[in-house]
C-alpha positions as CSV (number, residue, x, y, z in Angstrom):
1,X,-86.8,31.0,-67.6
2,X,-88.4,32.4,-64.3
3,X,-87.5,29.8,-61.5
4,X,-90.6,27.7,-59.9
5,X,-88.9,27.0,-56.6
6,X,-91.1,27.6,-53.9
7,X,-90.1,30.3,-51.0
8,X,-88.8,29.1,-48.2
9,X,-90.6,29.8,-45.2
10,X,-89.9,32.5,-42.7
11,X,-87.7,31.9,-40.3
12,X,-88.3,31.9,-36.4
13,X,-86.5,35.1,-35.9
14,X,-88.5,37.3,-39.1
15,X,-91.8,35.7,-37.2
16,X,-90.8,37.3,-33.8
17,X,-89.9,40.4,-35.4
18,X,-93.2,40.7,-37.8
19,X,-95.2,40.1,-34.2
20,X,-93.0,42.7,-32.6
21,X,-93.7,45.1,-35.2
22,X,-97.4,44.2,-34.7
23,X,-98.2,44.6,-31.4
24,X,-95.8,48.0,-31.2
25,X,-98.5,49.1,-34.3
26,X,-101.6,48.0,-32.1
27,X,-100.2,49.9,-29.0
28,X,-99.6,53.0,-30.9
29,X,-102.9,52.6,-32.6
30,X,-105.0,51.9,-28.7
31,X,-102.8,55.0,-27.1
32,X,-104.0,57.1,-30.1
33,X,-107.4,55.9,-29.6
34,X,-107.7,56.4,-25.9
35,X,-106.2,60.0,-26.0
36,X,-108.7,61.1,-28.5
37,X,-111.4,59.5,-27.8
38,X,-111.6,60.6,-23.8
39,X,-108.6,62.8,-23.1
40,X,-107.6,65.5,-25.9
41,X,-108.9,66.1,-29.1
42,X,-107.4,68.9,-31.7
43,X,-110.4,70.8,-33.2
44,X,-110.8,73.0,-36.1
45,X,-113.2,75.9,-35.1
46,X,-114.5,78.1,-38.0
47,X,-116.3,81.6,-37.7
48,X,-117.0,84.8,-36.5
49,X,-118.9,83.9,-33.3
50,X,-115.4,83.8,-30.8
51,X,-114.0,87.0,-33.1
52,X,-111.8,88.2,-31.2
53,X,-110.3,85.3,-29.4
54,X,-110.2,83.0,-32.5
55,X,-109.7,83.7,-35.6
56,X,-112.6,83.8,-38.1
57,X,-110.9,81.7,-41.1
58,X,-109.9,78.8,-38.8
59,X,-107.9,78.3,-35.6
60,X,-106.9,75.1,-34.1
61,X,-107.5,74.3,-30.7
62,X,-106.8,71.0,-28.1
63,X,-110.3,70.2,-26.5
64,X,-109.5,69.1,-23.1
65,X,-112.0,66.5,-22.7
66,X,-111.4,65.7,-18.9
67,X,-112.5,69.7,-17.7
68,X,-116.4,68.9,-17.0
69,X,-116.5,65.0,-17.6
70,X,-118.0,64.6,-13.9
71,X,-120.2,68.1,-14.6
72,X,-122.0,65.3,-17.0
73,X,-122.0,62.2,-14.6
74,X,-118.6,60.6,-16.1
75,X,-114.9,60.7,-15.0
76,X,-111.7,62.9,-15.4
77,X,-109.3,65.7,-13.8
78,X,-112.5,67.8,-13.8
79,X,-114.7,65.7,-12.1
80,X,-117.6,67.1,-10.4
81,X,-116.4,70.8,-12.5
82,X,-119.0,72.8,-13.7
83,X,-118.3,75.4,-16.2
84,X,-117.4,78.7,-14.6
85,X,-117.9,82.2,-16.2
86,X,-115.6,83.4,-19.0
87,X,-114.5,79.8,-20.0
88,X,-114.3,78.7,-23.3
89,X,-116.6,75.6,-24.2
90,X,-117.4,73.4,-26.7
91,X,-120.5,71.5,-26.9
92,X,-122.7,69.7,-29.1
93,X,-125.6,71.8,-31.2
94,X,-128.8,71.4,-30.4
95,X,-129.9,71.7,-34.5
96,X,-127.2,69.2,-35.8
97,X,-126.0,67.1,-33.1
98,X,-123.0,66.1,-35.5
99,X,-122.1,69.6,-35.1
100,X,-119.9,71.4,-32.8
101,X,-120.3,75.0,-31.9
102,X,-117.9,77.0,-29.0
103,X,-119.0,79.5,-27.0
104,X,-117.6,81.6,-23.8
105,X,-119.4,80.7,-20.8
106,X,-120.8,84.6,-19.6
107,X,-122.7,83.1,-16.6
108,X,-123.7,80.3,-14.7
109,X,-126.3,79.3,-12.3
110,X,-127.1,82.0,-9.7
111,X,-125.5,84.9,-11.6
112,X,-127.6,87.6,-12.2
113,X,-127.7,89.0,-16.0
114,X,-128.7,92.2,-16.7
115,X,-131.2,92.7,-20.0
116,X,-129.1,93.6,-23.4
């Protein structure tokens, strides 16, 4: 017959290590968060549009969220950066604004663009 004892409690020592293990989960968890969420950010980008720099299928590619942070009024390495011509950028569409589309920057203010 299947013994009704009750278990013992944990011990000091399994408490500290359960905690430990814890707050190591939480750290990993907040550094993860943080280095997503405001400094890099892999991205899948999908088409033709950058053919032939990326591949049409699907290419993977770190977004460096600190390169124009201060061209936006915020913070980073970039701060104060504006987007210069013949960068790669990735921004939020103006249809879906859940949806990301990349483009190469081919001028910026002041350049002058000849008709197509």
């Amino acid at each position: 017959a299947p013994s009704s004892a009750p278990t013992p409690p944990p011990s000091p020592s399994q408490l500290r290590a359960l905690l430990d293990h814890a707050l190591f989960s939480a750290q990993v968890l907040a550094l993860f968060h943080v280095t997503r969420e405001y400094l890099f950010e892999p991205t899948l980008l999908v088409g033709e549009s950058m053919l032939p720099t990326f591949d049409a299928a699907s290419t993977v590619v770190l977004v460096d969220k600190t390169a124009f942070r201060g061209f936006r009024g915020g913070w980073g390495a970039g701060a104060g950066a504006e987007p210069r011509a013949g960068e790669v950028v990735l921004a939020r569409s103006m249809d879906t604004r859940d949806y990301n589309v990349c483009k190469r920057v081919r001028a910026v203010a002041g350049d002058v663009v000849a008709p197509a």
